[in-house]
C-alpha positions in Angstrom: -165.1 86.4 -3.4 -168.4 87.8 -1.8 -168.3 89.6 1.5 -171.5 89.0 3.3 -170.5 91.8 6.2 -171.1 95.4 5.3 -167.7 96.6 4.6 -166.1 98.9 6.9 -163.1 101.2 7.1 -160.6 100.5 9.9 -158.3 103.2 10.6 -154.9 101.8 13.2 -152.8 104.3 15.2 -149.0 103.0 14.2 -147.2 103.3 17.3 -143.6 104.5 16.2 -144.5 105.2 12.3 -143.9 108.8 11.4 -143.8 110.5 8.4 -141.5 113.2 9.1 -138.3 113.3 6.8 -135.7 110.3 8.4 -132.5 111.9 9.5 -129.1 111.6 7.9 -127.6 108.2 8.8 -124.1 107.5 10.1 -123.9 104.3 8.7 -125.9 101.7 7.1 -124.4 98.3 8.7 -127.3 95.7 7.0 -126.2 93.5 4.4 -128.0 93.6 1.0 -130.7 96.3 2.3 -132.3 96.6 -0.8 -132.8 93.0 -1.9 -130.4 93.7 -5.1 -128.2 91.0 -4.7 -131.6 88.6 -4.1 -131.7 86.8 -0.3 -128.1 86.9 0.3 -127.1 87.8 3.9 -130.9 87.0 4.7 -132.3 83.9 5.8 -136.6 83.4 5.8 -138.6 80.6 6.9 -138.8 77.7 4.3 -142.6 77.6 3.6 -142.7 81.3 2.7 -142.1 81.5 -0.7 -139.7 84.4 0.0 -137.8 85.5 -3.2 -136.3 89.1 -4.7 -139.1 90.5 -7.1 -138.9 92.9 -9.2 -142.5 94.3 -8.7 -143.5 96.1 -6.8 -140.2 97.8 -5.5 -139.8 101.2 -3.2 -136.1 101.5 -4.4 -133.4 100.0 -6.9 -134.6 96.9 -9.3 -135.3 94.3 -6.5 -137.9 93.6 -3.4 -138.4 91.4 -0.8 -141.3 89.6 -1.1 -142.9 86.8 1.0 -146.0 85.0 2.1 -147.3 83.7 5.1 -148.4 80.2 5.0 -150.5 78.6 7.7 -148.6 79.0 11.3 -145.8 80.6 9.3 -145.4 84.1 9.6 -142.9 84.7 6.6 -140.5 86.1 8.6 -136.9 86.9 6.8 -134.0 88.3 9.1 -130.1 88.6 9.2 -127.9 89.0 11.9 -125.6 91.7 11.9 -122.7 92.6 14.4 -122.9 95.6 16.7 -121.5 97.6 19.6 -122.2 97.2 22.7 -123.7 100.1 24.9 -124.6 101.6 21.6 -127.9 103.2 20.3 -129.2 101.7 16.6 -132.4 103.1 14.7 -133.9 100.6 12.3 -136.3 101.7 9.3 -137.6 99.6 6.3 -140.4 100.6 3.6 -143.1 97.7 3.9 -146.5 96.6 2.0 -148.8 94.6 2.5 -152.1 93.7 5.3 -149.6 93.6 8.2 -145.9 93.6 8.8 -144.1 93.8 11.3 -140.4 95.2 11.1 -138.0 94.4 14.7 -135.0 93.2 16.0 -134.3 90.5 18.7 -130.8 89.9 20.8 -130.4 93.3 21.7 -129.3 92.8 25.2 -132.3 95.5 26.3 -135.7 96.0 26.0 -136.3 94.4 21.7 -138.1 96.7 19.3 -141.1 96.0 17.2 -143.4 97.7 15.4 -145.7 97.3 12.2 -148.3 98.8 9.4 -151.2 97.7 7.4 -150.6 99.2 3.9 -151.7 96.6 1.6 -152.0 98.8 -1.7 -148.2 101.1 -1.4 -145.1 101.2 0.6 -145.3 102.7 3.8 -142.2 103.5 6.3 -141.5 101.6 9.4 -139.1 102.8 12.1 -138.4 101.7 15.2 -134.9 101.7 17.8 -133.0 100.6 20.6 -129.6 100.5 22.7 -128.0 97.3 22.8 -126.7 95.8 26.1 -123.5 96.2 27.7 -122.4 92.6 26.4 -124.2 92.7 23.1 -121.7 91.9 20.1 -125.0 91.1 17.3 -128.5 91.7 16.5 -131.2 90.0 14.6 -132.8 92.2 12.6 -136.4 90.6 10.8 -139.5 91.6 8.7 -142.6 89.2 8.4 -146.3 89.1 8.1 -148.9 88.2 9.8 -151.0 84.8 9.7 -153.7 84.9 6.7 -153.0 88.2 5.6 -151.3 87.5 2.3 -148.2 88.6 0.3 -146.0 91.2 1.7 -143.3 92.9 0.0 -140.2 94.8 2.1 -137.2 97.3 0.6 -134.8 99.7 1.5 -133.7 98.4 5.2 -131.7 101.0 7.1 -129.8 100.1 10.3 -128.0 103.1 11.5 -125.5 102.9 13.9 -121.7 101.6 14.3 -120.2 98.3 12.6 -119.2 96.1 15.6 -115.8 94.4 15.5 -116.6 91.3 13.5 -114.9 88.1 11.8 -114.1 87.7 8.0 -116.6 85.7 6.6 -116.0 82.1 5.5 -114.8 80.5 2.6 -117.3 80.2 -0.4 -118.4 76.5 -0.8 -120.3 74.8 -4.0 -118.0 76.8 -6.7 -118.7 75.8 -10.2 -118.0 76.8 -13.6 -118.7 76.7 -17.3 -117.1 78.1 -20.3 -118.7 78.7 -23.9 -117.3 80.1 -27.0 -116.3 83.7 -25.3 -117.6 83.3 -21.7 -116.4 81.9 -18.8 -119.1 81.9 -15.7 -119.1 81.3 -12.5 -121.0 80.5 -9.2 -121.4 79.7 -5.7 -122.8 79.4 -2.6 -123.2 82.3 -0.3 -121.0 82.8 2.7 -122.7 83.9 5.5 -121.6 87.3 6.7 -119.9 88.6 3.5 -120.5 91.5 1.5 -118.6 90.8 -1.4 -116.5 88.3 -3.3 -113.1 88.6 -4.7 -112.5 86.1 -7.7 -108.9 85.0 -9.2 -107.8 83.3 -12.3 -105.1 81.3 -12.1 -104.0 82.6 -8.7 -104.2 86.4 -9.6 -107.5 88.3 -8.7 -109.8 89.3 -11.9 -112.8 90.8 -10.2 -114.8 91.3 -7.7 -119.0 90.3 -6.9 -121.5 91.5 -4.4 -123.7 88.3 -5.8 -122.7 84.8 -5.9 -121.9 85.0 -9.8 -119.4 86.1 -11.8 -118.9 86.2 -15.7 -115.5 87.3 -17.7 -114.0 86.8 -21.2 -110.4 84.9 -20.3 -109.4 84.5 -24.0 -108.9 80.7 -25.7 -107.8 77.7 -23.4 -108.5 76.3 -19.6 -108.5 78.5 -17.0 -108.3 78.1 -13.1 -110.6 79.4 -11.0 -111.2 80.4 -7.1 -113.5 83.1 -5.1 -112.9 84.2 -1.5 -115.7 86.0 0.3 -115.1 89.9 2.0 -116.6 91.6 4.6 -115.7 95.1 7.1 -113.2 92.8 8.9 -111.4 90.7 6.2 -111.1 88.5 3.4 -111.6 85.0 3.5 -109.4 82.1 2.3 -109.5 81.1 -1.0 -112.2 78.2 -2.4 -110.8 75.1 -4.0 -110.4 75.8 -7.9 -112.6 74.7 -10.8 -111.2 74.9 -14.4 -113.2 76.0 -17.0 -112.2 75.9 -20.5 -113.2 78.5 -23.4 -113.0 77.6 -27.1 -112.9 80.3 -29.9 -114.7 78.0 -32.5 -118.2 79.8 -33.5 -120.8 76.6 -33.5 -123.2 76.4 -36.2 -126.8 77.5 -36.2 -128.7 74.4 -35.1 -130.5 71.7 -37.5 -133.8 72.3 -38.5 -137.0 71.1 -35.9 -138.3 67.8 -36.6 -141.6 66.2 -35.6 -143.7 69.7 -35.1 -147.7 68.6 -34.8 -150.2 70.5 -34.1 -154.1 69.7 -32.3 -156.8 72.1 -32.4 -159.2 72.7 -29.0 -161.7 74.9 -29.7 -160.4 78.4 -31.1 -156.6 77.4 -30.0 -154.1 75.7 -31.7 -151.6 73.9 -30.3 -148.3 73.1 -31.7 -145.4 70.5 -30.3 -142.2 69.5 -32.5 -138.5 67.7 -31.3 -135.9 69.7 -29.7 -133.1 71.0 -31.5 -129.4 69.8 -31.0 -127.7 73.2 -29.9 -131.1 75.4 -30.5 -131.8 78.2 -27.1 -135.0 79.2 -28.5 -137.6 78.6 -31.7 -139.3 80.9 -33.9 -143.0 79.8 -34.8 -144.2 80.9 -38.3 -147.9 81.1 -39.7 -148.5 81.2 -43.3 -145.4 82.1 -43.9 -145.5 84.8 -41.2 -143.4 84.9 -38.0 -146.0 85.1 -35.2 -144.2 84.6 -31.9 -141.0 82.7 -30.3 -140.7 79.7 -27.5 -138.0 78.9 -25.5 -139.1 75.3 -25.2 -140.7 72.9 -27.6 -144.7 73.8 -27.6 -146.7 76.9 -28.9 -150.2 77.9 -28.3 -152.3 80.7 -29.5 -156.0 81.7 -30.8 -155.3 82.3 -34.7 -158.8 82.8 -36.1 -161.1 80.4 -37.9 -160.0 79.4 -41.1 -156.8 76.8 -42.3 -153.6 77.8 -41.1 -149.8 76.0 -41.9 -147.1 76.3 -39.1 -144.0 75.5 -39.3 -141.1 76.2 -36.8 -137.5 77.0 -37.2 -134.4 76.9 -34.5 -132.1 79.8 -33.0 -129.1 80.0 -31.0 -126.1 82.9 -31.3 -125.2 81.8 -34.4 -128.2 81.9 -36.3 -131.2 80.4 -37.4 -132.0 77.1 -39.0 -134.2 76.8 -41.9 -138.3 76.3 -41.5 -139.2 72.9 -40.9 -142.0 71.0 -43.0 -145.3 72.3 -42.6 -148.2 71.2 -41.1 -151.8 72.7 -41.6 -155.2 72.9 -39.3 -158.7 74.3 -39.3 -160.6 76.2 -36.9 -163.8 76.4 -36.9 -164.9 78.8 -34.1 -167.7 77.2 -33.4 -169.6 79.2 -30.7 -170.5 78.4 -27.3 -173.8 77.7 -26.2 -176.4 79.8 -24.6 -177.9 82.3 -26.3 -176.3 84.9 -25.3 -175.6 87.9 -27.0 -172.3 88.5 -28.7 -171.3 91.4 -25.7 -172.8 90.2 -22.2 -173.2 91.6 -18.6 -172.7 89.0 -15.7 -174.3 89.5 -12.2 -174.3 88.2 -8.9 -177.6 88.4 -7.1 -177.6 88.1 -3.2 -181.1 85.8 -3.1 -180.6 83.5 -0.1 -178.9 86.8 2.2 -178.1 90.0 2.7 -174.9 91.9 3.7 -175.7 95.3 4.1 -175.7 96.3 0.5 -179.8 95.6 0.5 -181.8 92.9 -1.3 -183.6 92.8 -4.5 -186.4 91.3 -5.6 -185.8 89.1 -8.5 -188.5 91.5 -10.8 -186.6 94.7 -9.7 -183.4 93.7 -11.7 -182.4 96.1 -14.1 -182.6 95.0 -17.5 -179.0 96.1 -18.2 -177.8 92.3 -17.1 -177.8 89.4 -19.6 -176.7 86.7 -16.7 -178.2 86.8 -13.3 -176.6 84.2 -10.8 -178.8 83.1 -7.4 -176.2 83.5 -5.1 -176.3 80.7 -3.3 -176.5 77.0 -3.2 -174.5 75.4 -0.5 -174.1 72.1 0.5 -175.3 70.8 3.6 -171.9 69.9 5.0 -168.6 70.2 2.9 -168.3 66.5 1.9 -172.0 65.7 1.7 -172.5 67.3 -2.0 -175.9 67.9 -1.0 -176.7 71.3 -2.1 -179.5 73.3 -0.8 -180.9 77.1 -2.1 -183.3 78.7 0.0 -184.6 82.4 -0.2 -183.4 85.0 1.9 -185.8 84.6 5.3 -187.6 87.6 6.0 -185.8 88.4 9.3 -182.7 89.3 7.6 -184.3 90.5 4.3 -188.1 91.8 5.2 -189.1 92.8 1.8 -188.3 89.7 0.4 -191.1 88.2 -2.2 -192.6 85.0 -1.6 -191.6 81.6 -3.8 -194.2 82.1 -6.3 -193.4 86.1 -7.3 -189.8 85.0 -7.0 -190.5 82.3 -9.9 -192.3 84.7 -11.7 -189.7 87.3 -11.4 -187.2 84.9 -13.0 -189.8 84.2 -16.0 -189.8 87.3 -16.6 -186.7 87.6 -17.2 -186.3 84.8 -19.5 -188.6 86.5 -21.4 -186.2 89.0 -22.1 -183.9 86.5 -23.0 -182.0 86.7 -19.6 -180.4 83.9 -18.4 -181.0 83.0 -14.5 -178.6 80.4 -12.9 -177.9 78.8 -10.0 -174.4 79.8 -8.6 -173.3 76.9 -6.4 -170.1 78.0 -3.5 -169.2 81.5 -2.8 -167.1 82.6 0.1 -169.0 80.0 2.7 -170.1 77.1 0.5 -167.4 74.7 0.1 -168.3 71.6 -1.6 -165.5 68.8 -2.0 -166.9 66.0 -4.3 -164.7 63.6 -2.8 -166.8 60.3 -3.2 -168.6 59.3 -6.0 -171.5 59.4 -3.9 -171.2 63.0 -3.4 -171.0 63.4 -7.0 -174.0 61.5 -7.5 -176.2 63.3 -4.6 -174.5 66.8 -6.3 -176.3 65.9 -9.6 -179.3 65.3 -8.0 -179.8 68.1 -5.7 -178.3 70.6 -8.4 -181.0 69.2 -10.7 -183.9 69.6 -8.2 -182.8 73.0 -8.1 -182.5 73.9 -11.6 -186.1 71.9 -12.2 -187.7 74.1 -9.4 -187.1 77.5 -10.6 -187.1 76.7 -14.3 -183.2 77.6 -14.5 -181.5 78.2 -17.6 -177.7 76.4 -16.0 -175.0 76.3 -13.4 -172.2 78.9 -12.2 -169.7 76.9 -10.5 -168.0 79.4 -8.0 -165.8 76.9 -5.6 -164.1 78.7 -3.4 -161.3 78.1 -0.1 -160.5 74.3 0.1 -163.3 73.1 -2.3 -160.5 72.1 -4.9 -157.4 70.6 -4.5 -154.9 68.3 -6.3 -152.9 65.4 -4.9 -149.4 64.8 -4.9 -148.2 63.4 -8.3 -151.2 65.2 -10.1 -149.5 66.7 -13.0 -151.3 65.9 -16.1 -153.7 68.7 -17.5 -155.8 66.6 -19.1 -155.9 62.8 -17.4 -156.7 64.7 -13.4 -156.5 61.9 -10.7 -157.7 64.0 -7.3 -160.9 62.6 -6.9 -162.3 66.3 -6.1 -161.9 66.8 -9.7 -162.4 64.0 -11.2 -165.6 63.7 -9.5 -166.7 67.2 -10.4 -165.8 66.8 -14.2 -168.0 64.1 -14.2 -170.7 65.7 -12.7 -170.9 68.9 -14.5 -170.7 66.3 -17.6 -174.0 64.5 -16.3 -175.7 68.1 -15.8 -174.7 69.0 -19.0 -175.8 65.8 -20.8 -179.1 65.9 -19.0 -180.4 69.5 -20.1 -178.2 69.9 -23.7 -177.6 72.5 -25.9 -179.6 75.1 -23.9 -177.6 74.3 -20.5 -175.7 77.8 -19.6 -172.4 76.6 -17.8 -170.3 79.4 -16.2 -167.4 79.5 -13.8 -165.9 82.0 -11.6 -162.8 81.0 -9.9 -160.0 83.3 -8.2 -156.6 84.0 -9.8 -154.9 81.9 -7.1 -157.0 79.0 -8.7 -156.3 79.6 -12.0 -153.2 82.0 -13.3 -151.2 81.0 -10.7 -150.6 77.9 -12.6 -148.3 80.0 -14.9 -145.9 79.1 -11.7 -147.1 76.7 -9.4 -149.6 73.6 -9.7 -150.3 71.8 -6.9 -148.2 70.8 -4.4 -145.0 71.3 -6.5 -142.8 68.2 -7.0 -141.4 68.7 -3.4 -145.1 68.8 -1.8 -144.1 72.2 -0.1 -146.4 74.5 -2.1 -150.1 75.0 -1.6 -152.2 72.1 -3.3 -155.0 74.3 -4.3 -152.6 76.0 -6.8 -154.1 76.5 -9.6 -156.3 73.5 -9.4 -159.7 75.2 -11.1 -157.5 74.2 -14.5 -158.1 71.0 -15.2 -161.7 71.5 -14.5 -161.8 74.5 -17.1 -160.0 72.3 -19.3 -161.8 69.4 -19.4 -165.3 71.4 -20.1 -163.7 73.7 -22.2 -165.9 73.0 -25.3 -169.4 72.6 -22.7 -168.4 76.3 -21.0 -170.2 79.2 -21.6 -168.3 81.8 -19.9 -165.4 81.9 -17.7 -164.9 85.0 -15.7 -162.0 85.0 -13.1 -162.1 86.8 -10.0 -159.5 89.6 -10.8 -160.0 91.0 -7.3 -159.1 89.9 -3.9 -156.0 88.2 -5.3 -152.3 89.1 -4.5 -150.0 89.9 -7.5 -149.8 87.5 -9.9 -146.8 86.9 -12.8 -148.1 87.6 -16.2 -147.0 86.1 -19.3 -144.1 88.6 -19.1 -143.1 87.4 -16.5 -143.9 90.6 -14.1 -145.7 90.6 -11.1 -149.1 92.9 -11.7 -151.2 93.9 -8.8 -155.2 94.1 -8.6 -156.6 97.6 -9.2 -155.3 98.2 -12.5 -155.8 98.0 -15.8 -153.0 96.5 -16.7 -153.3 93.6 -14.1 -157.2 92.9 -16.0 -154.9 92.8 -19.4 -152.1 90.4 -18.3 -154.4 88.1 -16.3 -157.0 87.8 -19.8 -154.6 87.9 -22.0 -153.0 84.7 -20.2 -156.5 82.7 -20.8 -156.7 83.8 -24.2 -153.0 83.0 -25.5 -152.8 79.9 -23.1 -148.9 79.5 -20.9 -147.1 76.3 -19.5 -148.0 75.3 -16.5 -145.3 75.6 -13.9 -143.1 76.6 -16.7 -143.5 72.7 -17.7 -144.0 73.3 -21.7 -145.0 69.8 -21.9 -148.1 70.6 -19.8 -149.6 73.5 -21.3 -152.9 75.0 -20.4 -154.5 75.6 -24.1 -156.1 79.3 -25.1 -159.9 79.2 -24.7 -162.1 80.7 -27.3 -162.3 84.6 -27.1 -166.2 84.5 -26.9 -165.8 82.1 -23.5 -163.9 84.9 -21.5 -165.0 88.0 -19.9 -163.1 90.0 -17.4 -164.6 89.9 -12.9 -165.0 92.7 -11.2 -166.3 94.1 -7.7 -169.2 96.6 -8.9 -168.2 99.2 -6.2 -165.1 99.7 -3.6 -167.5 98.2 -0.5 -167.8 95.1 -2.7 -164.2 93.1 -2.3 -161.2 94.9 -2.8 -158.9 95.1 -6.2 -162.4 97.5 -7.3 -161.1 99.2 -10.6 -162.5 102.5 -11.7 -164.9 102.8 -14.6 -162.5 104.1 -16.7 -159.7 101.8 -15.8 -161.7 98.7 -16.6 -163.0 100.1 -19.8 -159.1 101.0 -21.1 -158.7 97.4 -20.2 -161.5 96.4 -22.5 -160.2 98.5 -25.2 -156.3 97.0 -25.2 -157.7 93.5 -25.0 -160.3 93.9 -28.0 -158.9 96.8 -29.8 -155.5 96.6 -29.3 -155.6 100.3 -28.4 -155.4 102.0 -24.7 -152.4 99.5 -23.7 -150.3 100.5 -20.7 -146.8 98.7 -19.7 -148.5 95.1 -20.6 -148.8 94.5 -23.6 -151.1 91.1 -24.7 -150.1 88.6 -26.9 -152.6 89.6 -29.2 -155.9 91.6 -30.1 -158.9 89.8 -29.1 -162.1 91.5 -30.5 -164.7 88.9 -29.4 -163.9 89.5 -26.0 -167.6 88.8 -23.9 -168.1 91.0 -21.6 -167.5 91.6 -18.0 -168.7 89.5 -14.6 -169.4 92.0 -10.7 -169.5 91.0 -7.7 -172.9 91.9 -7.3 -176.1 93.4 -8.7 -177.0 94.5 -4.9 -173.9 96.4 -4.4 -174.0 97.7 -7.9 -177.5 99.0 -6.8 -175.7 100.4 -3.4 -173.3 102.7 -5.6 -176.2 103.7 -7.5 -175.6 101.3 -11.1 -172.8 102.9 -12.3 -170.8 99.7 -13.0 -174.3 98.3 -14.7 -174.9 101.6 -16.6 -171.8 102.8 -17.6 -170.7 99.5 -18.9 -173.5 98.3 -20.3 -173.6 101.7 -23.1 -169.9 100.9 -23.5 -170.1 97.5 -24.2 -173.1 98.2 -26.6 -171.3 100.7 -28.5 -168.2 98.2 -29.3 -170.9 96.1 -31.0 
């Protein structure tokens, strides 16, 4: 989250990129160049994550996209058969930090060559002559370790077929068969480039993918699927039959058991799965107010006393409302002090980074919350935190202890809140003992007591947070780094009461990406810190003042509709509040869902100013944003899953650098904010 280097701008010569127009090509001889038909005819290391996306694309409906994961490069490739003696030029649009497009096996010297394009597609070209004995390539794509999420499309290698094999015979065939629809699939056949599937021994279509679909007509039908390339067909798979009725079933019974719990402003609803039902309706007073595939439904209704009841769907219908039951929200507001629309900033007060320092009296007055950025711990594990001034030999017009306290008097005075913001980019603090939780109290309190401190900004960053293996549970955590901080922010917060100003500013890998992963993933493959701020938020839900997630220096995340958005945007600032203030599934699991926190608890991060973090959004971008969230007007292709006119306010990364770019972020936002009242 906070650079402490002056940012700079690197510009790299690309050996072998060009811009000029790519020629005409004699033949394109990769399989699946444009990612349509998802991986097939690729294969990419297992820890990358790789998978066909849908955004952001160069070409067609479908991406590449991948990520590099520790010594893991990410790299996807296919081999593909050739001439010998025979020149090939390769070519690929690419995005991302780094990535590298090249091809091995080629009997000469191998090519390679790469781009750093992180924010749009940029072309990569490269070629070579393969050797006198060479029958195949390997073509690949990967990135580059550290450097994130890359996305590749639109792979071209140009040159002649070589004299290949058919491919072989399609394994794993399987099939199902409803009222109408007979569908089929299996596993991909490495080399092919199509499918060719019969019925009862006489062909009935034809795939690129490894699924097929058809309406046969009434009774039980035999399938097989043989796999096609340039140089043949293969033999045919062993059959499956698949039988189709022509009996329309009945809608499905009406949902039993729904109950509902209220957290705050959400309410959450949970009711028995329907016999036959592929998705539910969810009903408010009467009104219809949004659907569910599974059997739980969150949202942020409003105070007052609501019923709910739920009814079933499937093709043939839907089932009649179930019995209702009824809540009441109280919308009882957070505490603090703090005005209804509020300004959040990050002041550099134990370094600098090239961006200059402030003394605490020179803040402008435009800023509600001013964090003292920061407290670190002494060593990771220790949670012995420590907050010094900046020393004079890296800030020399830095005020002594005693101005600096009555700087932030001052401020409270003007009914400014000054906190202590504990982490940032360096500080990791991992509260894995209970004796770290106890010395974190301690030396968090000593702290707040010394400079009179109105609270706590918890902004864990890198490994500070994980979750163990088996940690699945929203709301009964077992990682000691959590548990262990839960309790500790619960101790703070007992100790200094209603006045104790509790904030938290985690990244989107932290905390959205739970819509998809948590954890380690019941495998133990994926990254443990997935999403592991939630139970945290969760469990302090009613104690926190403000939440405001990092929406910067994050790759794209999947939104509630189920997109990928990218950082920069407006519409990525939409889809990533709109998912803390209509609450998702975790992992998908709607068992385990994340509940919708109160509007007045959420405002939106930001960088103040492009040398502040990257993902920096434009005045007028983040205040459209602002607009779709709380006035449901200004909407781009996102649209949220409802209007949220208590919205807070927004959170920068920093008051220094807002000062470097001369306060437009403070300014500008500050009237805007004022004038939504």
């Amino acid at each position: 989250m906070r650079f402490r280097k002056l940012a700079a701008i690197a510009v790299l010569a690309l050996g072998g990129t060009t811009l000029a127009a790519p020629p005409a090509h004699a033949a394109n001889i990769a399989a699946n160049p444009g990612f349509e038909n998802g991986l097939t005819g690729w294969t990419c290391t297992a820890s990358s994550g790789a998978a066909a996306v849908s955004s952001p694309v160069h070409g067609g409906t479908k991406a590449l996209q991948a990520t590099p994961a520790g010594n893991d490069t990410a790299r996807c490739q296919q081999t593909v058969s050739v001439r010998p003696s025979s020149a090939y030029t390769l070519s690929a649009w690419v995005r991302g930090g780094y990535v590298f497009l090249g091809a091995t096996g080629t009997g000469g010297t191998d090519p390679s060559t790469w781009v750093s394009s992180p924010s749009s597609y940029a072309q990569l070209s490269t070629s070579f002559t393969t050797g006198a004995a060479t029958t195949s390539v390997t073509i690949y794509v990967n990135g580059w370790y550290g450097q994130g999420t890359y996305q590749a499309d639109d792979f071209v290698l140009d040159g002649q077929p070589g004299q290949g094999q058919p491919p072989a015979t399609p394994t794993g065939l399987t099939g199902t068969g409803n009222v109408t629809t007979a569908s089929l699939s299996w596993s991909a056949s490495s080399g092919a480039t199509g499918y060719n599937v019969y019925r009862n021994g006489t062909k009935v279509g034809t795939a690129t993918g490894t699924a097929f679909s058809e309406a046969p007509g009434a009774g039980t039908h035999g399938y097989q699927v043989s796999a096609t390339n340039a140089s043949g067909e293969s033999a045919k798979s062993g059959a499956v039959s698949v039988t189709v009725g022509n009996d329309q079933p009945p809608p499905p019974p009406v949902p039993s058991g729904l109950a509902a719990t209220v957290s705050g402003a959400s309410v959450s609803l949970s009711w028995s799965a329907s016999s036959g039902a592929t998705g539910y309706n969810v009903y408010r007073n009467g009104t219809k107010v949004g659907t569910a595939t599974g059997t739980a439904f969150s949202e942020a209704p409003g105070a007052g006393t609501h019923g709910y009841q739920v009814s079933a769907t499937n093709a043939s219908g839907e089932s009649a409302k179930s019995g209702a039951v009824s809540v009441t929200v109280t919308n009882t507001p957070p505490p603090g002090g703090l005005p209804k629309r509020v300004l959040v900033g990050y002041l550099h007060a134990s370094f600098a980074n090239g961006s200059g320092y402030i003394r605490m009296a020179d803040v402008p007055n435009e800023w509600n919350v001013i964090n003292l950025s920061f407290g670190e711990p002494t060593s990771v594990t220790s949670g012995d935190i420590r907050f010094t001034q900046c020393p004079v030999a890296e800030c020399p017009n830095v005020e002594s202890e005693a101005e600096f306290i009555a700087g932030i008097r001052a401020k409270q005075a003007l009914g400014k809140k000054v906190l202590i913001s504990i982490g940032g980019q360096n500080g990791q603090v991992q509260l894995s003992t209970t004796a770290a939780r106890d010395k974190f109290v301690q030396s968090v309190s000593a702290i707040i007591d010394k400079y009179g401190l109105d609270g706590l900004d918890i902004d864990f960053e890198g490994h500070s947070l994980y979750l163990d293996s088996g940690d699945t549970n929203l709301s009964a955590p077992t990682t000691p780094v959590i548990v262990n901080l839960i309790s500790a922010l619960k101790t703070l917060k007992a100790r200094y009461g209603a006045r104790f100003v509790l904030t938290m500013a985690p990244e989107t890998f932290f905390v959205q990406l739970g819509y998809q992963f948590y954890g380690p993933g019941p495998n133990g493959s994926a990254d443990r810190r997935a999403a592991s701020y939630l139970p945290v938020i969760h469990a302090m839900r009613d104690d926190l003042t403000l939440l405001h997630v990092q929406d910067y220096n994050s790759g794209p995340i999947t939104g509630l509709d189920n997109q990928y958005h990218t950082m920069g945007t407006h519409d990525f600032h939409v889809a990533m509040t709109d998912m803390l203030l209509a609450g998702f599934p975790i992992a998908g699991n709607p068992a385990n869902v994340f509940p919708a926190l109160r509007q007045e608890q959420v405002a939106i991060g930001l960088p103040a100013a492009a040398y502040a973090g990257n993902g920096f959004t434009t005045v007028a971008e983040v205040q459209k944003a602002f607009d779709c969230l709380a006035k449901g007007t200004n909407c781009g292709p996102y649209r949220p899953r409802g209007v949220y006119p208590n919205l807070r306010g927004l959170m920068t990364w920093s008051i220094n650098w807002d000062k470097y770019n001369a306060f437009e972020f403070s300014r500008s936002h500050r009237a805007y904010l004022d004038a939504l009242g």
